[in-house]
C-alpha positions in Angstrom: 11.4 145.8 50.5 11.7 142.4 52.1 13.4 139.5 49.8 13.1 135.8 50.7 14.5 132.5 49.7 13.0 129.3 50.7 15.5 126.8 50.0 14.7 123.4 50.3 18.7 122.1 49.3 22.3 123.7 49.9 22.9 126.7 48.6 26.3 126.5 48.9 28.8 124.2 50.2 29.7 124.7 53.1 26.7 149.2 85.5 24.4 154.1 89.6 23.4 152.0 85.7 21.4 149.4 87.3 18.2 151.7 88.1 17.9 153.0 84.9 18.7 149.6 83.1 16.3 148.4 84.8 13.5 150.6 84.2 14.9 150.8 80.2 14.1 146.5 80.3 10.5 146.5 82.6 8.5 145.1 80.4 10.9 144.5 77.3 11.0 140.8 78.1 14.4 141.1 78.5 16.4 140.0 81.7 18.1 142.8 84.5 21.2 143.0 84.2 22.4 145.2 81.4 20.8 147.7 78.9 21.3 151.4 79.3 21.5 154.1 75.9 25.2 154.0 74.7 27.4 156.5 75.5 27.4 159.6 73.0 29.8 159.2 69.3 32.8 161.3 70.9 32.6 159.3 74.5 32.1 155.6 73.1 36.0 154.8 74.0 35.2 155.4 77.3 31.9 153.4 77.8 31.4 150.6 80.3 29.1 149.6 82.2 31.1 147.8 85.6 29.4 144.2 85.6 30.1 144.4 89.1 26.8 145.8 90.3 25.0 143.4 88.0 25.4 140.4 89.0 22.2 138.3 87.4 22.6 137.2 84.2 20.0 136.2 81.8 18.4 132.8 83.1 19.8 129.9 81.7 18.1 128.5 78.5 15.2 126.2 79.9 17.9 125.4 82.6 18.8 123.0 79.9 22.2 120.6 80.3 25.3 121.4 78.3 25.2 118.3 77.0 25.1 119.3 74.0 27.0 122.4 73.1 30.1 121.9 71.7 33.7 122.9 72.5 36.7 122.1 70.4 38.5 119.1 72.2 42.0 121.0 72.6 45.3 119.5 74.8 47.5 122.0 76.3 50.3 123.2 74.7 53.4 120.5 75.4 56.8 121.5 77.3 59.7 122.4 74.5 62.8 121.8 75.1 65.4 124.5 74.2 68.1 121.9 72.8 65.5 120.8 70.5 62.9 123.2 69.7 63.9 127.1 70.0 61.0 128.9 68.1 57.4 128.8 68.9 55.4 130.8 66.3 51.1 131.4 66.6 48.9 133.6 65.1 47.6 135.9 67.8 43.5 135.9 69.5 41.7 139.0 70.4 38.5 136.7 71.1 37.0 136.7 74.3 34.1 134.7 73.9 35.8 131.7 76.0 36.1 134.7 79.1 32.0 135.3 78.8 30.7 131.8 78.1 33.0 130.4 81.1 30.9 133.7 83.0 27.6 132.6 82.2 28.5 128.4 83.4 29.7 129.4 86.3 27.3 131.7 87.3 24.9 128.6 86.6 26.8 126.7 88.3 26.6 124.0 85.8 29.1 121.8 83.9 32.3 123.7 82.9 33.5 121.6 80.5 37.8 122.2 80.2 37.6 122.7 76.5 35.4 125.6 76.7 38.6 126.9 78.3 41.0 129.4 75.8 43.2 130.7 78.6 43.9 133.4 75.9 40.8 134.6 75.9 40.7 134.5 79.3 43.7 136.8 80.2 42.9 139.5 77.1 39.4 140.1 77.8 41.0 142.8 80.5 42.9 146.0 79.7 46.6 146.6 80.1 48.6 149.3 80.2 51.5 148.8 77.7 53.4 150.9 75.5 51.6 152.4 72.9 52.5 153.0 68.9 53.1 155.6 67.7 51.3 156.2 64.7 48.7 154.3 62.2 51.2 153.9 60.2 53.1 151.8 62.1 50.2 150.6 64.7 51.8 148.0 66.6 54.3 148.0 69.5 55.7 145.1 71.7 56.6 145.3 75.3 58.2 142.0 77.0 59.1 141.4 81.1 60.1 138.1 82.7 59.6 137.6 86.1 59.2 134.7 88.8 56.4 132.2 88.2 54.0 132.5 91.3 53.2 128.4 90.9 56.5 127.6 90.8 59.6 129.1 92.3 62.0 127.5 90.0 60.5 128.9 86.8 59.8 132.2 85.1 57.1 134.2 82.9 58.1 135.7 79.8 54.7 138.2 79.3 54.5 139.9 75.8 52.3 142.5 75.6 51.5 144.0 72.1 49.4 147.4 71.8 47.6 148.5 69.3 46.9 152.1 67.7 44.1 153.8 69.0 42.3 156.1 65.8 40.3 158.8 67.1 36.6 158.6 67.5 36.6 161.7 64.7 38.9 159.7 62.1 37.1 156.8 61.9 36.6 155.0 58.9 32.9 154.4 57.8 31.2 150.9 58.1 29.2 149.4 55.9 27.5 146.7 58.2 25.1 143.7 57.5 23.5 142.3 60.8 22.6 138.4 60.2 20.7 137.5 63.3 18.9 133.8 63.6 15.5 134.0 64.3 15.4 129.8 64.4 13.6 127.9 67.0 16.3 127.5 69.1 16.6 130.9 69.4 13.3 131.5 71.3 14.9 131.4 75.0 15.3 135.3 76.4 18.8 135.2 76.5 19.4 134.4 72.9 17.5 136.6 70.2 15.6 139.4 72.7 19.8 140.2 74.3 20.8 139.9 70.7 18.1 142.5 69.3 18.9 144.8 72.6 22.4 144.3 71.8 22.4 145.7 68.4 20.7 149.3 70.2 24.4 149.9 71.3 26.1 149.7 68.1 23.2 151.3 65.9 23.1 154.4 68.2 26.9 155.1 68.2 26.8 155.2 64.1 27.0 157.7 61.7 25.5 159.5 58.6 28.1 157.8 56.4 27.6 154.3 57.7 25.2 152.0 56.3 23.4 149.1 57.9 21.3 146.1 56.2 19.6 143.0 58.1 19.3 139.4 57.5 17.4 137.0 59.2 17.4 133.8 58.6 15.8 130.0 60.1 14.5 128.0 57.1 13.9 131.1 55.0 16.4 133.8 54.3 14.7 137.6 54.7 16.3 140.6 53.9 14.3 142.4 57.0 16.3 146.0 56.4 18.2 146.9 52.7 21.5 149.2 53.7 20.4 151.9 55.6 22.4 155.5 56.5 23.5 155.1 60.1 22.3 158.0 60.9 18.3 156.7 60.8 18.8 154.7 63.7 15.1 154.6 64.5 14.5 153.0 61.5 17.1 150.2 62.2 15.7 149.2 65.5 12.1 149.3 64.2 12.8 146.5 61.4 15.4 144.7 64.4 11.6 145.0 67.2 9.0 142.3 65.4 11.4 139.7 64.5 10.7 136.3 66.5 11.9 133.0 66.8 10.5 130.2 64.8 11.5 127.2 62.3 15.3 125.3 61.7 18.3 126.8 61.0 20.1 127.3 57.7 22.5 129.7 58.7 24.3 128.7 55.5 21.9 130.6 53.5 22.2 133.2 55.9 25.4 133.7 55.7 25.4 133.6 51.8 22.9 136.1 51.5 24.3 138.4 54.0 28.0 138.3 52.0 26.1 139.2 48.5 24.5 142.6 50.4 28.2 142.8 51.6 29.5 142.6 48.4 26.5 144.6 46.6 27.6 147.9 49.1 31.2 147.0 49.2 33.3 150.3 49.3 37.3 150.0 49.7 37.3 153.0 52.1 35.0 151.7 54.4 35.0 148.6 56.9 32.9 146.5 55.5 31.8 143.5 57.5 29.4 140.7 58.6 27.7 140.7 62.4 26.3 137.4 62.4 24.4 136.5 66.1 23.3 132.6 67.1 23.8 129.9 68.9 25.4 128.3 66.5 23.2 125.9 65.9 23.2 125.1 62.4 20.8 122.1 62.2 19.2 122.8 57.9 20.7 123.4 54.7 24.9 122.7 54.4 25.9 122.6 58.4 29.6 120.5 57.7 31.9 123.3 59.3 34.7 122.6 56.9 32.8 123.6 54.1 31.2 126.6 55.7 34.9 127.5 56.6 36.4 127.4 53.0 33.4 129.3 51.9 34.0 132.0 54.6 37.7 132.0 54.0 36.6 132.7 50.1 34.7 135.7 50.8 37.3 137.0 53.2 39.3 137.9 50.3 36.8 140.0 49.0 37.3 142.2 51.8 34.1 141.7 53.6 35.4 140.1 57.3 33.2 138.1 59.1 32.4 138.4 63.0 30.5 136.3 65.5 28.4 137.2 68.5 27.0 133.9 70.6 24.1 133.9 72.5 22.4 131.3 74.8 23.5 127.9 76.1 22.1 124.4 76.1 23.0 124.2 72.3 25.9 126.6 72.3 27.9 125.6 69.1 31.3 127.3 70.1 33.9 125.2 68.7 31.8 126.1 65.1 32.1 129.9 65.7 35.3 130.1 66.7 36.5 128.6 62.9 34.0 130.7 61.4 35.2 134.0 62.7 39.1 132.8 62.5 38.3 132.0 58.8 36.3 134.9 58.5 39.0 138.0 59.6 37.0 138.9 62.8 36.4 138.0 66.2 34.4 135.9 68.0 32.4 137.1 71.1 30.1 135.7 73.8 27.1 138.0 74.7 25.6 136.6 78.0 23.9 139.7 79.5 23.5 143.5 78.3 26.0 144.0 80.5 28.7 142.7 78.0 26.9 143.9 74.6 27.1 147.6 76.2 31.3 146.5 77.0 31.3 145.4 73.2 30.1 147.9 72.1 30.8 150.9 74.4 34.3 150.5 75.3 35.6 148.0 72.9 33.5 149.3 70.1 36.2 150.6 68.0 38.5 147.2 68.8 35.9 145.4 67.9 35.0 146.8 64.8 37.6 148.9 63.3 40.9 146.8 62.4 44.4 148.2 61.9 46.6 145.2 61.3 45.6 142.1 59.8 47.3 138.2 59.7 49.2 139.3 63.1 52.0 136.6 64.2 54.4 136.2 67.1 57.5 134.1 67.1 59.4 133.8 69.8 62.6 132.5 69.5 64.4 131.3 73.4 68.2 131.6 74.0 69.4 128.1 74.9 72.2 130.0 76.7 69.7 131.2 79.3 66.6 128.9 78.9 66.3 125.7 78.9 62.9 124.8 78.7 59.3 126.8 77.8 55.8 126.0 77.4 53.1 128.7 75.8 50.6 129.4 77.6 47.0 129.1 75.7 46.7 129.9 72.0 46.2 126.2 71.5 44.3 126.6 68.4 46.4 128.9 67.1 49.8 127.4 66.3 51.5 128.1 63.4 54.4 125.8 61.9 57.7 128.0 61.8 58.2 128.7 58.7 54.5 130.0 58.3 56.3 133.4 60.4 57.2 134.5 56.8 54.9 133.5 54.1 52.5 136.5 54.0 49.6 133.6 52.4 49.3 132.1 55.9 46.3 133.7 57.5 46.8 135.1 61.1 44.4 136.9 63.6 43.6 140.7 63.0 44.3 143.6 65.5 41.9 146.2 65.7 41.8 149.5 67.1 43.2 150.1 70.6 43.3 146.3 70.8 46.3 144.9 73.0 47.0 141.1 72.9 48.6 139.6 75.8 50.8 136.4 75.6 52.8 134.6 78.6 55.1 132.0 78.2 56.3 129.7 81.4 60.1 128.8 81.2 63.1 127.2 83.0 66.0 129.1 83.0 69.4 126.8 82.9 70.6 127.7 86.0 67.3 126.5 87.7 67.7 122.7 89.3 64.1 122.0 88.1 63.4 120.2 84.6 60.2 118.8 83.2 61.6 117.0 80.7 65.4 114.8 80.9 68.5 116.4 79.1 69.2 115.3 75.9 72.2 113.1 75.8 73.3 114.0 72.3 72.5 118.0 73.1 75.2 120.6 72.3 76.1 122.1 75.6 75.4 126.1 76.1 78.0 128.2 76.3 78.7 130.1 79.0 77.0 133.8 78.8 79.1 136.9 77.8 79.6 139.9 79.4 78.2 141.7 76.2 76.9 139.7 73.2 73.5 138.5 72.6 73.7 135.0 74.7 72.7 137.0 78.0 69.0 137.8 76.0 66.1 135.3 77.1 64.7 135.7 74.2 64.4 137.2 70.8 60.6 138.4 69.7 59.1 138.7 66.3 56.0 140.4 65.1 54.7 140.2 61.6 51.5 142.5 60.4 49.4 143.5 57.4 48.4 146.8 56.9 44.7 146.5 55.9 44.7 146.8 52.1 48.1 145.3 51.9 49.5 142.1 50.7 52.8 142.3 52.0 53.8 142.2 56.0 55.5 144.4 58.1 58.7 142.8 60.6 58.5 144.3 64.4 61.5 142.5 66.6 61.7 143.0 70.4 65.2 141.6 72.5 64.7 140.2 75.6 67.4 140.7 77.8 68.8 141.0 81.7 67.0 144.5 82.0 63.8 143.0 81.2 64.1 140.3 83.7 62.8 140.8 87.5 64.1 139.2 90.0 60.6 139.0 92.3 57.3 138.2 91.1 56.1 141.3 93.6 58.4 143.5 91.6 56.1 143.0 88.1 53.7 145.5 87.7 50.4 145.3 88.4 48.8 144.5 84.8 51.2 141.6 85.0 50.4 140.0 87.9 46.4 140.9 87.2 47.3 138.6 83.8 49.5 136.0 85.8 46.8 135.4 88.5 44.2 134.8 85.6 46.3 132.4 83.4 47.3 130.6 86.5 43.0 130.8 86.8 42.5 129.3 83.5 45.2 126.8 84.1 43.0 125.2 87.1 39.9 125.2 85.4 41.6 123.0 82.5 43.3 121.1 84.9 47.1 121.6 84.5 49.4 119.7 85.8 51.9 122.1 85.6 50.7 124.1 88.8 52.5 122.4 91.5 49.7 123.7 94.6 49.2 126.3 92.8 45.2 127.1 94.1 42.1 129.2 93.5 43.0 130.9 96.8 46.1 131.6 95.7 45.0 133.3 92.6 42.0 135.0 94.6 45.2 136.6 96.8 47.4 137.8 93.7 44.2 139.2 91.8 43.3 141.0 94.5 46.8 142.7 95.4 47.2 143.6 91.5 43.1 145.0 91.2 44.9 148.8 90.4 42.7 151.3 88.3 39.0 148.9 87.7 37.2 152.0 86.7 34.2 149.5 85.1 34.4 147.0 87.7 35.7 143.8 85.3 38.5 143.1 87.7 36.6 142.7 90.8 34.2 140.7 88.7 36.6 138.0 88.0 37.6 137.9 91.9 34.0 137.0 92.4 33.5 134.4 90.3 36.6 133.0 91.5 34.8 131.2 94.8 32.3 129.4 91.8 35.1 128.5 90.1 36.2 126.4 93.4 32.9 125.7 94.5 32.5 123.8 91.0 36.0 122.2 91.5 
């Protein structure tokens, strides 16, 4: 049974692959370049499909300019003097929509505007190899190096990794799953709502029995297209998901309100129960004011139900909207710009991307003034916290989910260097000289704090940094490292640092190359090919 509203006023405030992909899409109306069957339930950790041998992506929409999508206006984090300002504290980002979108511009080889820049999201949409927990239970562990900077000799990298538990494809919990996909207007182009119904095959054919799935669409009415559905009948899912078509404005408002009641209406504590919400963003009907869409989001998120955004399309792209929306909402935000990267999604981030295992997730990181002098995070500019948010467990923070590992680098000057961004203090204490045995030799001294899902109180992880962390040649860091250096010194270019000091896109092109290692899917060798369009653009 289908249910509408019409509502005239607010409702509320606020890749071997490629030959079969393409003979799965001939005829679909959907572009080349990514849609194969997902992988069976007990091999979905390992699917992938290497983007490497697909390079087309979905044509642009109407070869429109991105004159109008929207990006947060963001400044780059500011250089912190030791003497002054020890801590740095942020909520941590397992997004990587700012890593697909920047894909899809400069594959277009349009405007890259810097703001659509998250160097963040940048370095964590790749795997690393860190240390992992070693139960649920306790489902976080935190690794730290400092090494050389390779754009500037006279600092240094302190690179955090934090890994997250991996639960086994057989101890899952069950989902109970509302899709909300926007069948407005502006979602007509071939890259927005056909990749977004394609995109849902992955997910509805790695479900189970025990899941359930509903469907909302909205434009200027609200439908309830599917009512929750065992995961198990996956034909029928895709067969309500086939005639849907783009038409009308876009009240995703009553979307999303409508979705969150079906939530709500199915809500079971034992399961994972969530909102899959795919659009442009383009909210042009019905209440579109992002602050009140965020406080209503942030209400329902303490009912349970989590909220997670997939954008599709350009021309209108609304990212700077979506990225509050799933930040408020307890999810993530992702960037689907070819089928390619809904089967990644999906395949071999599905559980990440669905399944969390530690919510409100913050770092502090508190730098020795003995050893350090000045710092400077890389990235996470949206995501600063003030220090003494670290411990008061009402301060929402990002959420970790399964097998999920977060990446952070911070750029530093030791004291013994000669180089300084900023001038001394005049009225600074002076550091005392290290000891042979006390913690002045540390760099640094790193906090984690975590939920347990379910849990109102949080969990303290602390991590020393000291001289056995520290390496005394960039070369020496291990390949993951220099993989994640080469990318944030990538990101840095495209926004335009100053900080680089030469620092180029060959030079990156060199150290990404050296550090490739294991690329069993290809992502790695992507990235060095959409290096030469990132200069090209330049």
């Amino acid at each position: 049974m289908k249910r509408k509203t019409r509502l005239l006023t607010p409702v509320w405030g606020g890749v071997a692959l490629l030959g079969a992909l393409a003979a799965t899409l001939a005829g679909c109306g959907v572009p080349a370049g990514g849609g194969v069957s997902p992988m069976p339930q007990q091999r979905m950790m390992a699917a992938g499909a290497p983007p490497a041998l697909a390079q087309a992506l979905p044509p642009p929409s109407r070869m429109r300019q991105e004159e109008r999508e929207n990006y947060k206006e963001v400044e780059d984090n500011p250089i912190k003097q030791v003497s002054a300002e020890p801590v740095s504290t942020f909520s941590i980002d397992v997004d990587t929509a700012s890593y697909a979108n920047m894909r899809r511009l400069l594959k277009q080889g349009g405007r890259l505007p810097a703001d659509a820049i998250r160097i963040e999201e940048l370095i964590n949409y790749f795997s690393y190899d860190y240390p992992k927990p070693d139960s649920a239970a306790k489902p976080l562990a935190v690794s730290a190096k400092s090494y050389p900077s390779p754009w500037n000799p006279k600092t240094r990298l302190l690179h955090i990794g934090v890994q997250g538990y991996a639960i086994d494809a057989a101890q899952r919990p069950a989902a109970n799953l509302v899709f909300l996909l926007d069948v407005s207007g502006s979602m007509g182009d071939v890259d927005k709502l056909d990749l977004a119904k394609k995109s849902f095959e992955f997910l509805v054919k790695a479900l189970r029995a025990e899941d359930r799935v509903a469907i909302i669409a909205y434009s200027d009415e609200t439908t309830t297209i599917l009512e929750p559905t065992p995961g198990d009948q996956g034909q029928k899912i895709l067969n309500a998901l086939a005639p849907l078509r783009a038409e009308g404005s876009t009240n995703g408002s009553a979307g999303l309100q409508m979705a969150y009641a079906l939530a709500r209406q199915n809500f079971d504590p034992a399961k994972v129960n969530r909102v899959l919400i795919a659009t442009d963003g383009d909210f042009n009907f019905g209440v579109t004011r992002g602050k009140t869409l965020e406080e209503q989001v942030a209400d329902e998120r303490k009912s349970g139900v989590y909220l997670s955004v997939l954008g599709f399309g350009g021309g209108n792209y609304n990212d700077e909207l979506m990225q509050r929306l799933a930040q408020k909402g307890n999810g993530v935000a992702l960037y689907v710009d070819s089928l390619i990267e809904a089967h990644k999604i999906y395949g071999a981030d599905l559980f990440a991307n669905l399944f969390p295992i530690a919510n409100d997730v913050k770092i502090q990181v508190e730098f020795n003034p003995a050893q350090v002098a000045e710092y400077r995070l890389i990235g996470f500019e949206t995501r600063q916290l003030r220090r003494e948010d670290f411990q008061n467990d009402q301060v929402d923070a990002g959420e970790v989910g399964s097998g999920h590992r977060v990446t952070a680098l911070y750029e530093y000057v030791p004291v013994t260097s000669d180089f300084r961004y900023m001038q001394p203090l005049r009225y600074a204490p002076k550091a005392k000289a290290a000891a042979s045995s006390d913690v002045s030799r540390e760099i640094a001294h790193v906090r984690l704090r975590y939920k347990l899902p379910g849990q109102p109180s949080s969990q303290l992880l602390t991590r020393p940094v000291g001289p056995a962390d520290a390496l005394e040649k960039f070369e020496q860091a291990p390949a993951d490292m220099r993989f994640a250096a080469a990318v944030a010194g990538f990101g840095q270019l495209l926004r335009r640092s100053p900080h680089l000091h030469g620092f180029d896109f060959a030079a990156v092109r060199a150290i990404a190359s050296a550090a490739k290692g294991d690329d069993p899917f290809g992502y790695r060798a992507e990235f060095i090919n959409l290096i030469p369009l990132a200069e090209r653009l330049r």
